[in-house]
FIRO-914235 format. One record per residue (C-alpha): residue in three letters; residue number from 1; y, x, z. Coordinates in Angstrom, 1 decimal. Each point is the difference from the previous one (the first is absolute). Layout:
FIRO-914235
<type=ala | seq=NUM | y=Y | x=X | z=Z>;
...
This chain:
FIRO-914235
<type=unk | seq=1 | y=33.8 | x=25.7 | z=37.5>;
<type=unk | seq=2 | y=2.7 | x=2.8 | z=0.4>;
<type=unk | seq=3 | y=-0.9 | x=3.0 | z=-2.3>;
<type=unk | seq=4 | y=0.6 | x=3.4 | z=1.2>;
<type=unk | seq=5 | y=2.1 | x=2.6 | z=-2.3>;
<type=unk | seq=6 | y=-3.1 | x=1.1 | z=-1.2>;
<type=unk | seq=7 | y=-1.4 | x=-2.8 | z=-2.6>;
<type=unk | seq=8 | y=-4.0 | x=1.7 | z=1.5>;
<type=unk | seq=9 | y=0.7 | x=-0.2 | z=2.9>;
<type=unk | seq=10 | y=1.3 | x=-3.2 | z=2.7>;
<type=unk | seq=11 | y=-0.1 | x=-1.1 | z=3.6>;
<type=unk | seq=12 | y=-4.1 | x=-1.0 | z=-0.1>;
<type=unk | seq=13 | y=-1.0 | x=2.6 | z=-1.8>;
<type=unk | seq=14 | y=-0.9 | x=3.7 | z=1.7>;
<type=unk | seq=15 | y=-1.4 | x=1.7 | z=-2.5>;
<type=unk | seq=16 | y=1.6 | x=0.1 | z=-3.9>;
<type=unk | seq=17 | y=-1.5 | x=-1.5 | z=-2.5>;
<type=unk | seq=18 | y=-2.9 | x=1.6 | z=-1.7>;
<type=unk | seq=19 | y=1.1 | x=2.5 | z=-2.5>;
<type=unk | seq=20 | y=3.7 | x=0.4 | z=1.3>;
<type=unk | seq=21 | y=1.4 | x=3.5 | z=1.0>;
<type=unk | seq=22 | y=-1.3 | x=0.9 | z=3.9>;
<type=unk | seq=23 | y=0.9 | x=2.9 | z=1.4>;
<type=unk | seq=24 | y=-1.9 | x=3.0 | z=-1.2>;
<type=unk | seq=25 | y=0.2 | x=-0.6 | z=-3.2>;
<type=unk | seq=26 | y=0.8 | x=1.5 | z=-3.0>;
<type=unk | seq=27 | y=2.7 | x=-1.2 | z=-2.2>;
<type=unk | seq=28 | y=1.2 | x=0.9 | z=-3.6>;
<type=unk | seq=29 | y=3.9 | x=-0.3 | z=-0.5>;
<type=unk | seq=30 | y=0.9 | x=-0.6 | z=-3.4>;
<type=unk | seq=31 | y=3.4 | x=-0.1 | z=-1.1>;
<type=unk | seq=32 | y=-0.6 | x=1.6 | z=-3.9>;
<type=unk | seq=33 | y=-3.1 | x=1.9 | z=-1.7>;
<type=unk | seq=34 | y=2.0 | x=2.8 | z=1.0>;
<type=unk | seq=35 | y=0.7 | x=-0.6 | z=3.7>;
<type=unk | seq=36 | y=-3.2 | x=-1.3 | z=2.0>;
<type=unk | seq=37 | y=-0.8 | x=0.9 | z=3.5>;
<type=unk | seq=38 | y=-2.8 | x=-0.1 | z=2.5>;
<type=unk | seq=39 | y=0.5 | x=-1.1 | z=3.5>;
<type=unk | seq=40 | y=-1.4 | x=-0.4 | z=2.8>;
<type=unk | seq=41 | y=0.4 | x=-2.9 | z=1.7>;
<type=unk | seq=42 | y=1.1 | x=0.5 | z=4.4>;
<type=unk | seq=43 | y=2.0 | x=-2.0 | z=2.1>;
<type=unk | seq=44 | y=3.8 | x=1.0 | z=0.5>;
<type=unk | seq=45 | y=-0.6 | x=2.2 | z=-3.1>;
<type=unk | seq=46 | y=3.3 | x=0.1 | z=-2.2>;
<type=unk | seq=47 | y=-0.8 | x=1.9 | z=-3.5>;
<type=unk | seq=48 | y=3.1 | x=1.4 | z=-2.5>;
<type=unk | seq=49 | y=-0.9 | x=0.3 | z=-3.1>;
<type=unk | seq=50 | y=3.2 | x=-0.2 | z=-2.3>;
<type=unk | seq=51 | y=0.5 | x=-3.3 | z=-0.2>;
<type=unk | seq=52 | y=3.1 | x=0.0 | z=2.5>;
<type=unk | seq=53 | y=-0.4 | x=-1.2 | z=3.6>;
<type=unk | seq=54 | y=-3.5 | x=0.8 | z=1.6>;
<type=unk | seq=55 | y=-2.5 | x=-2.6 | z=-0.3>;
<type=unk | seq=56 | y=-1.7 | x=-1.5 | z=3.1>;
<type=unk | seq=57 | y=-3.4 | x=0.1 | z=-0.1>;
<type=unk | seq=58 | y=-0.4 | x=-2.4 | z=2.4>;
<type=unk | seq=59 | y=1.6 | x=-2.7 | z=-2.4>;
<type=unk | seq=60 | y=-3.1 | x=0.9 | z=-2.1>;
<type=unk | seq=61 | y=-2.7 | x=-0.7 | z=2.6>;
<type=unk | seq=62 | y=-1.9 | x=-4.1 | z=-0.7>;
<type=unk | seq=63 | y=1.7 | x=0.2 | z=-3.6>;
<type=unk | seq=64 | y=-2.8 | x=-0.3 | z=-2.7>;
<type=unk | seq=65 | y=-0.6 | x=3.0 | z=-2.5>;
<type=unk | seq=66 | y=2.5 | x=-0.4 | z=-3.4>;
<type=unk | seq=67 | y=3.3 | x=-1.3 | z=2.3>;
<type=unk | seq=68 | y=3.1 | x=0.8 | z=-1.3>;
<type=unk | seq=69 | y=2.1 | x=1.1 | z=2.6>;
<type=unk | seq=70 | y=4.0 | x=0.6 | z=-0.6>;
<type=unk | seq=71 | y=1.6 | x=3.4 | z=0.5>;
<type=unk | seq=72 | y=3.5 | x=1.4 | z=-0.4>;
<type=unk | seq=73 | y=-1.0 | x=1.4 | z=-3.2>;
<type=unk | seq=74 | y=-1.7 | x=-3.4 | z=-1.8>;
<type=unk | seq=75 | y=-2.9 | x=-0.6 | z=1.4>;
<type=unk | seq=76 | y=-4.1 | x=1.5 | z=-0.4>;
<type=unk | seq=77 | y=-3.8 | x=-1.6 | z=1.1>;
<type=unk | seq=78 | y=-2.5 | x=0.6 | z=2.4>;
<type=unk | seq=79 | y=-2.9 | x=0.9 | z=-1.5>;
<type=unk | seq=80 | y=-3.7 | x=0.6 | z=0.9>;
<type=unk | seq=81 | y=-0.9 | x=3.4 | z=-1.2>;
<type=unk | seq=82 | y=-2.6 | x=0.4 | z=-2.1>;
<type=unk | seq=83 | y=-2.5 | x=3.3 | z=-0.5>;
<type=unk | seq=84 | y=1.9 | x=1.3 | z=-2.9>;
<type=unk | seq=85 | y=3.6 | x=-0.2 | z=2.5>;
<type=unk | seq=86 | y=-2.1 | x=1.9 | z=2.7>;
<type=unk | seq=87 | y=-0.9 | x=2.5 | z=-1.9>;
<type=unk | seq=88 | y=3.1 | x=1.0 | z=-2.0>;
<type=unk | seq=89 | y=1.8 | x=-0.5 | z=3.3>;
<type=unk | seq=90 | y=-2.4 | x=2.1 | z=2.2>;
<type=unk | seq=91 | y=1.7 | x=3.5 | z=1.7>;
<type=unk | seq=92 | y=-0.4 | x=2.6 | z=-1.9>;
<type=unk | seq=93 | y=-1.1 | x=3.3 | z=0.9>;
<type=unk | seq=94 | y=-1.9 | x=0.8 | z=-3.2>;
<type=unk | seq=95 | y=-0.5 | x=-1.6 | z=-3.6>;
<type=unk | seq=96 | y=-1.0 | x=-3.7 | z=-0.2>;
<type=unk | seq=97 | y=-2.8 | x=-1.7 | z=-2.1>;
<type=unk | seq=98 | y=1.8 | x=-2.4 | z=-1.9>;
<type=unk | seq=99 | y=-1.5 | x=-3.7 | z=0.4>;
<type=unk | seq=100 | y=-0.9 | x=-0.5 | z=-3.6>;
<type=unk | seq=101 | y=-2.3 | x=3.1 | z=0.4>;
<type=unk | seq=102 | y=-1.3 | x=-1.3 | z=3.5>;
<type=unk | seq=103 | y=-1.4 | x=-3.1 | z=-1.7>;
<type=unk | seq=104 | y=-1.6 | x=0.9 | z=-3.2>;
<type=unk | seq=105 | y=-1.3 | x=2.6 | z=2.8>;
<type=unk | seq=106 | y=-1.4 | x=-2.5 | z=2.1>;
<type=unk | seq=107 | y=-1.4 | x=-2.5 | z=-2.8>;
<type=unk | seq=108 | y=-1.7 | x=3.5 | z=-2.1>;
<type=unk | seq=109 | y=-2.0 | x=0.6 | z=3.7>;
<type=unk | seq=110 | y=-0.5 | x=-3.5 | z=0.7>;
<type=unk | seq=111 | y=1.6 | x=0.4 | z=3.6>;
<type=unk | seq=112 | y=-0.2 | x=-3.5 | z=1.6>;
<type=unk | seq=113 | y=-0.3 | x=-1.3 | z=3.7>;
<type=unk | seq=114 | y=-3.1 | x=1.8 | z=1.8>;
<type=unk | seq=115 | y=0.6 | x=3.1 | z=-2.0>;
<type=unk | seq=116 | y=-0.5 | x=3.4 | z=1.8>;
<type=unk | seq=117 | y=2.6 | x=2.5 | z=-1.4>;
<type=unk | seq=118 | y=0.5 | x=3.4 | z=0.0>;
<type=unk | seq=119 | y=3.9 | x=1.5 | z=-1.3>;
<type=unk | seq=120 | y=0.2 | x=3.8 | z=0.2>;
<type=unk | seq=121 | y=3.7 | x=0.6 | z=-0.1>;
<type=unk | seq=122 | y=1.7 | x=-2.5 | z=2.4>;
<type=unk | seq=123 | y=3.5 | x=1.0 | z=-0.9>;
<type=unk | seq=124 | y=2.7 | x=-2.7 | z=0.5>;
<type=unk | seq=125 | y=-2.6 | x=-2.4 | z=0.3>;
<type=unk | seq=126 | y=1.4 | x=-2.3 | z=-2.9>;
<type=unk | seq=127 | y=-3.7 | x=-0.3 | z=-1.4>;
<type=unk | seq=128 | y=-1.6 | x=-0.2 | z=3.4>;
<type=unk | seq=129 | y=2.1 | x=-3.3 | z=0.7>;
<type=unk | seq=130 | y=-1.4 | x=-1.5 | z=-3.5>;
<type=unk | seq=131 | y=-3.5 | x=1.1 | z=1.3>;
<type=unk | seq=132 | y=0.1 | x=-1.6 | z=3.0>;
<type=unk | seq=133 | y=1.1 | x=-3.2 | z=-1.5>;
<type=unk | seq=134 | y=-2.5 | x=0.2 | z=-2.3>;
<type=unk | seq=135 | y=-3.1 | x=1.0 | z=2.3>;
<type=unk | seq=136 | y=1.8 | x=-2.7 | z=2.8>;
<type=unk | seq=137 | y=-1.7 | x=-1.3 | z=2.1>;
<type=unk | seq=138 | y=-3.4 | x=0.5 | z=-0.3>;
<type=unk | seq=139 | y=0.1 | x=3.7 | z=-0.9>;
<type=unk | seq=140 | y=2.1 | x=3.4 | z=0.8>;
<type=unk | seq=141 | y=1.4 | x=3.0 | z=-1.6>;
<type=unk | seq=142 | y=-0.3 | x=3.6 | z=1.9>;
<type=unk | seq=143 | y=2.7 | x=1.7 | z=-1.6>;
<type=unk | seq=144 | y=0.0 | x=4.1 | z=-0.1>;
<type=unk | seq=145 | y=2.5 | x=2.7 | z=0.2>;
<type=unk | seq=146 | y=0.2 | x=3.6 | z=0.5>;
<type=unk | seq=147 | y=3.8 | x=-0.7 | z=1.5>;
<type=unk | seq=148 | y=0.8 | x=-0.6 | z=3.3>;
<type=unk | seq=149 | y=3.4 | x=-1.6 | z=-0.6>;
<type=unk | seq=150 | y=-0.8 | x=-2.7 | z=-2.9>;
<type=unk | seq=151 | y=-2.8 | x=-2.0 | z=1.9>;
<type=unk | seq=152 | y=2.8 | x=-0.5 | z=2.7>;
<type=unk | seq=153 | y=2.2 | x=-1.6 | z=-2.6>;
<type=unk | seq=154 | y=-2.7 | x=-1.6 | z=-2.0>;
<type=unk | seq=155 | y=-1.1 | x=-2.0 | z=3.2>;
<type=unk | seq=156 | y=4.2 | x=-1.0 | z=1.1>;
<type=unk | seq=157 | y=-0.5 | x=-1.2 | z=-4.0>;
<type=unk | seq=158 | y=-3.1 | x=-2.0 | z=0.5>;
<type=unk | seq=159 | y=0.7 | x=-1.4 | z=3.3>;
<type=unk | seq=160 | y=3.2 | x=-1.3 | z=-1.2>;
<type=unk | seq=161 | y=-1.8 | x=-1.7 | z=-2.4>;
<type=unk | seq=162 | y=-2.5 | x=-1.3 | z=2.7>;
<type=unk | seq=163 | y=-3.3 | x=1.6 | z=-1.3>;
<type=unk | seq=164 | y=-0.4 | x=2.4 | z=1.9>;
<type=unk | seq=165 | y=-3.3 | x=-1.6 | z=2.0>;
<type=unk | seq=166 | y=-1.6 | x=0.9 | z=-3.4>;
<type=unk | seq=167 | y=0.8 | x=3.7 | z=-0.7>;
<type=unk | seq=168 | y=-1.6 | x=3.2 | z=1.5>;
<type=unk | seq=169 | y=2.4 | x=3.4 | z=-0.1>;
<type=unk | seq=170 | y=-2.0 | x=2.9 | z=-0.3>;
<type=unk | seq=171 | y=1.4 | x=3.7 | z=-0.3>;
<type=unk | seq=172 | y=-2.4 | x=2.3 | z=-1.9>;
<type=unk | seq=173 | y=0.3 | x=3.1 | z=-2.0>;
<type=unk | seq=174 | y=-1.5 | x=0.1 | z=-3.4>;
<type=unk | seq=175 | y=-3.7 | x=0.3 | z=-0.8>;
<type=unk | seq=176 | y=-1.0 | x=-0.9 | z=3.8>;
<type=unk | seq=177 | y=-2.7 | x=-2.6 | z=0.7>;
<type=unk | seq=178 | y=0.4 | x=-3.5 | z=0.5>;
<type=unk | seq=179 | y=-1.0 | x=-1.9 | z=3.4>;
<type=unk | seq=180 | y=0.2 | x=-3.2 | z=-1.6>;
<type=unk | seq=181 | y=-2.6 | x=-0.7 | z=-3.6>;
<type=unk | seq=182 | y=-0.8 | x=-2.8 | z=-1.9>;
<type=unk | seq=183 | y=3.0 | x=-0.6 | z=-2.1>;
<type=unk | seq=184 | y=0.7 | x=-3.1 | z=-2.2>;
<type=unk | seq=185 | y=2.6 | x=1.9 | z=-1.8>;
<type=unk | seq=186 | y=2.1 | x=3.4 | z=0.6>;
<type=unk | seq=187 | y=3.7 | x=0.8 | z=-0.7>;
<type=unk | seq=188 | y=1.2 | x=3.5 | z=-0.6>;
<type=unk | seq=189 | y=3.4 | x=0.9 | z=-0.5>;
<type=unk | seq=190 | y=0.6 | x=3.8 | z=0.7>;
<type=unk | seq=191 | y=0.2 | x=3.3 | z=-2.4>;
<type=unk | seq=192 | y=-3.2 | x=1.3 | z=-0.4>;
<type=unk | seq=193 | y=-2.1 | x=-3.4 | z=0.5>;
<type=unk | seq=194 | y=-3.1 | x=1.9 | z=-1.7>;
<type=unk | seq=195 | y=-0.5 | x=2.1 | z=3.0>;
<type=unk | seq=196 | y=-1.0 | x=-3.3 | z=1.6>;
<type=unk | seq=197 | y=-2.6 | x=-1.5 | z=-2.4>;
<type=unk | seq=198 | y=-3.1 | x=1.5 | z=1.6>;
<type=unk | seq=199 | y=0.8 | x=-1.1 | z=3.4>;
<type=unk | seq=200 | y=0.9 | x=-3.5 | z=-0.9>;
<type=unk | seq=201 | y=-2.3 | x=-0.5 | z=-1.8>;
<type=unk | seq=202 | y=-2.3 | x=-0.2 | z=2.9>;
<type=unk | seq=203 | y=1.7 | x=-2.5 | z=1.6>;
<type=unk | seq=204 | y=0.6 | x=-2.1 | z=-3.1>;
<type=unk | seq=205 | y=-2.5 | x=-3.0 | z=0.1>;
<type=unk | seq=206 | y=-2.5 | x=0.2 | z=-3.7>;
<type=unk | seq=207 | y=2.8 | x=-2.3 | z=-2.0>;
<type=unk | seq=208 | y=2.8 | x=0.6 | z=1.7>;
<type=unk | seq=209 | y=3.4 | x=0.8 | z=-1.6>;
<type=unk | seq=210 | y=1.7 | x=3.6 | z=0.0>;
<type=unk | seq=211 | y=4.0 | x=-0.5 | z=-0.9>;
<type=unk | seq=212 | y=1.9 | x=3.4 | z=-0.6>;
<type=unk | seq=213 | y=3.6 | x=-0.4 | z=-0.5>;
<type=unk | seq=214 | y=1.6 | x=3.3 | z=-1.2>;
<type=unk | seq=215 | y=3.6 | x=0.5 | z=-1.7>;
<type=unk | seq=216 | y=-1.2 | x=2.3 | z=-3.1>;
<type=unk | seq=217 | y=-2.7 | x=0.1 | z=-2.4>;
<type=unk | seq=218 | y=-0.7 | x=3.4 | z=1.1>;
<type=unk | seq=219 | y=-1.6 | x=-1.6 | z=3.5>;
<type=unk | seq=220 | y=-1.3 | x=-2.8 | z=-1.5>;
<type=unk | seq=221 | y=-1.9 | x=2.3 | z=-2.9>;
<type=unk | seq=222 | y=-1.9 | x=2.3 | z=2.9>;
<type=unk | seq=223 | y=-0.6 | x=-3.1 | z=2.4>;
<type=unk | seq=224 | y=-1.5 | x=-1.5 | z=-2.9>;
<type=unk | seq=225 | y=-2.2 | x=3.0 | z=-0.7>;
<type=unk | seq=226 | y=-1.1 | x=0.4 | z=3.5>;
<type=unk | seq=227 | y=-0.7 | x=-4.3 | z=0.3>;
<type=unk | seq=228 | y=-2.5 | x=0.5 | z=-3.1>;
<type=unk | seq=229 | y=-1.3 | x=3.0 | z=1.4>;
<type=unk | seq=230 | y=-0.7 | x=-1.7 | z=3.2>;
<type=unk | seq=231 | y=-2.1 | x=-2.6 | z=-2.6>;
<type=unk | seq=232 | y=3.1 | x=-2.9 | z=0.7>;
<type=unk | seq=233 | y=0.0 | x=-2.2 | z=-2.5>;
<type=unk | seq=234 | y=2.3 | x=-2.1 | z=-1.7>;
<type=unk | seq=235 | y=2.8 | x=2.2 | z=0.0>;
<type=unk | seq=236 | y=3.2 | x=-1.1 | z=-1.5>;
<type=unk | seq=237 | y=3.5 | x=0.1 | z=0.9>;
<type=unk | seq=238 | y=2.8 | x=-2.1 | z=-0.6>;
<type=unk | seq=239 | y=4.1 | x=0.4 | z=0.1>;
<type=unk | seq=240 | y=2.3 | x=-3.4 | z=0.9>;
<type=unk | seq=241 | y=2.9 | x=-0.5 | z=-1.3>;
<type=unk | seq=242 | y=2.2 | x=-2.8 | z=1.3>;
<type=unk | seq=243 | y=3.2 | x=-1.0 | z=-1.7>;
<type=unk | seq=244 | y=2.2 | x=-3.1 | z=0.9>;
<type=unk | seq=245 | y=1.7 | x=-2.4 | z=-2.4>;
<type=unk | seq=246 | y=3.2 | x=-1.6 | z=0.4>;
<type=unk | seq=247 | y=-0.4 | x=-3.8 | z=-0.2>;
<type=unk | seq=248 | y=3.3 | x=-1.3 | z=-1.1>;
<type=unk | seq=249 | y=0.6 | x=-3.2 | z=-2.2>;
<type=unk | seq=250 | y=0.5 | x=1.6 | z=-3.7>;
<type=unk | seq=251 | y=-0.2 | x=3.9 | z=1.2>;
<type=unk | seq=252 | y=-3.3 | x=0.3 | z=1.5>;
<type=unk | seq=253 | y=-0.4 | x=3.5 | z=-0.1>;
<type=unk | seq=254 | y=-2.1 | x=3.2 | z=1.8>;
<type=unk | seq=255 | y=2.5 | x=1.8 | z=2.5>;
<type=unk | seq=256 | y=1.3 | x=3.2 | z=-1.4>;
<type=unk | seq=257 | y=-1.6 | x=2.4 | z=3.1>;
<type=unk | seq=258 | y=-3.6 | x=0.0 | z=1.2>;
<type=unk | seq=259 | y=-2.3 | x=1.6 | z=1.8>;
<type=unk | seq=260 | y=-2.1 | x=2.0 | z=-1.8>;
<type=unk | seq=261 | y=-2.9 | x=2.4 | z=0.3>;
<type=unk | seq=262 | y=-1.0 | x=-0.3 | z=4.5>;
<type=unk | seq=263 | y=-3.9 | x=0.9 | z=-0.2>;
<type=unk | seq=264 | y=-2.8 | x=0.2 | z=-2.2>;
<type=unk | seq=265 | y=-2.7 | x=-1.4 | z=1.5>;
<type=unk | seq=266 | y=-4.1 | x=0.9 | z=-0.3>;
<type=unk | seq=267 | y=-2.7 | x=-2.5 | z=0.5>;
<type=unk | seq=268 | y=-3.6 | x=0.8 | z=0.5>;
<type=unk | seq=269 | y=-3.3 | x=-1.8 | z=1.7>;
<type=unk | seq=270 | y=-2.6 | x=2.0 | z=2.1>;
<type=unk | seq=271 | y=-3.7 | x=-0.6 | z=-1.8>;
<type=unk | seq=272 | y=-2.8 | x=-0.1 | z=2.7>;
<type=unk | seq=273 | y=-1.9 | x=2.9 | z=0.6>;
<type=unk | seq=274 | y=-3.0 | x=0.0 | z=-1.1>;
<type=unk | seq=275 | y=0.0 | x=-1.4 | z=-4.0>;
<type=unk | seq=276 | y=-3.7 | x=-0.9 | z=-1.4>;
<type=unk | seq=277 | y=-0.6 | x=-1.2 | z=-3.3>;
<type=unk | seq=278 | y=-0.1 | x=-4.3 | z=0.2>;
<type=unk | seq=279 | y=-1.4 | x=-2.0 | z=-2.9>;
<type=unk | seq=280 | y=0.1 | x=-3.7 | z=1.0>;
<type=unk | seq=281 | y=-3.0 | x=-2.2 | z=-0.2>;
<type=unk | seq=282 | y=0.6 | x=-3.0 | z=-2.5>;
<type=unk | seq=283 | y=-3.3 | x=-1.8 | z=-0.2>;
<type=unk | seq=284 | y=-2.7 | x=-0.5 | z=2.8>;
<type=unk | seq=285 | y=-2.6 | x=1.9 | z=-0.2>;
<type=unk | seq=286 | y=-2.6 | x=-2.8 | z=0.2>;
<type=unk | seq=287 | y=1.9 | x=-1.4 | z=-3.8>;
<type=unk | seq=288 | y=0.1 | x=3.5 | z=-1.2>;
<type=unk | seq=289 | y=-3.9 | x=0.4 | z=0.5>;
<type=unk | seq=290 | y=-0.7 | x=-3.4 | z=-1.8>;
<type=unk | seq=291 | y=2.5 | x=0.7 | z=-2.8>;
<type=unk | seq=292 | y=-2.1 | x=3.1 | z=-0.7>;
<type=unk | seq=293 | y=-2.8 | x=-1.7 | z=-0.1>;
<type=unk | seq=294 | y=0.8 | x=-3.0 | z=-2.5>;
<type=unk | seq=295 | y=1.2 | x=3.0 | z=-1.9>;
<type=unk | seq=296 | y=-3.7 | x=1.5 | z=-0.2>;
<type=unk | seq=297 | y=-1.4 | x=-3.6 | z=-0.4>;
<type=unk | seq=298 | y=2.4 | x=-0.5 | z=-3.4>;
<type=unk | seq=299 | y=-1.2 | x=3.4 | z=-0.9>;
């Protein structure tokens, strides 16, 4: 049978192989750890990005993700982005929560598919991405924000990433009501997140998570004072710090330049309402009655 120039593709097949590149996608270039780029992958598309002549992206469409393609430069591979590329390459038009601190987030308020959460701050909509993944596709995040302009962004982020069926932009100033109650778990990642405890904690289901992500121990010493005084419990917060190591055969080192401090993050768990004093029964009644009264015969 005569092959066609793309190995995925040839004359009795219509569709690519399962897996391959389509149009639509995205695709990681990577040439170095210094010189990735995301692109998106359209017909008649032609993409310069410094490695001599542009590249045709149509030479890319029925290839299978990890081809190495030649360039004028060397050469680079098409990758399949992951959560962690989305994110650090997402459009900026405020800070970013870095990915390490999206998934210790995720795992501390045991955000899983079906989960119902609520993220006051939507800002470049880094986190919201994770949480979508996360909550995918059983459950949905309604994401809040006092701006106008970053929900615009935050959604061209999270469509691009092809979540957007489960994400809700709201705009909201602080301290208003919610709409929307019965929270699995609640994000908050704005300056004065204490002003918010009494209203979320309304719409926080008994058990559910409260994550406050705050830059200085300043904001995370008041939110944690306002959490207890709201009767949260388990209130703790952590700091992650992530450093990489060289691997090299006899100089295996850590890199010299990290990044440090990016948030300090507060966990706490909303208690039920109403607390009453519970002593379990260990023994049946009916055994306890006959114990006492072997005890009176022996007696």
């Amino acid at each position: 049978m005569k092959e066609d120039i793309v190995p995925a593709m040839n004359e009795t097949i219509s569709q690519p192989i399962p897996g391959a590149i389509a149009e639509g996608d995205l695709v990681l270039v990577w040439f170095d750890d210094e010189r990735t780029y995301m692109i998106d992958v359209a017909r008649g598309k032609r993409v310069s990005i410094h490695c001599g002549k542009p590249l045709s992206v149509d030479d890319w469409i029925g290839q299978p993700f990890g081809k190495k393609i030649l360039c004028e430069h060397g050469f680079c591979y098409l990758l399949k982005p992951t959560m962690e590329d989305l994110m650090m390459k997402a459009s900026r038009e405020s800070g970013i929560i870095y990915p390490k601190d999206a998934a210790l987030l995720i795992m501390k308020a045991g955000i899983h598919s079906g989960s119902k959460v609520m993220e006051i701050g939507t800002g470049s909509g880094s986190l919201t991405m994770a949480l979508a993944q996360a909550v995918a596709p059983n459950g949905h995040v309604f994401s809040y924000d006092r701006r106008e302009d970053l929900p615009k962004n935050a959604y061209k982020n999270i469509q691009r990433a092809g979540l957007s069926n489960f994400v809700t932009f709201c705009q909201r100033q602080a301290m208003e009501s919610f709409s929307e109650k019965d929270f699995d778990a609640v994000t908050l990642d704005i300056p004065q997140p204490w002003e918010e405890v009494t209203v979320v904690k309304q719409v926080l289901k008994p058990g559910g998570r409260l994550v406050s992500l705050n830059p200085t121990f300043n904001q995370i010493e008041k939110m944690a004072e306002a959490l207890r005084e709201q009767g949260f419990i388990l209130v703790e917060a952590r700091e992650l710090l992530e450093r990489e190591i060289l691997a090299r055969a006899g100089k295996t080192r850590p890199v010299q330049r990290m990044i440090g401090h990016t948030e300090f993050m507060l966990f706490a768990v909303r208690p039920a309402d109403e607390t009453t004093d519970y002593r379990p029964q260990t023994t049946d009644p009916q055994d306890q009655s006959s114990t006492s009264r072997s005890m009176e015969d022996i007696t």
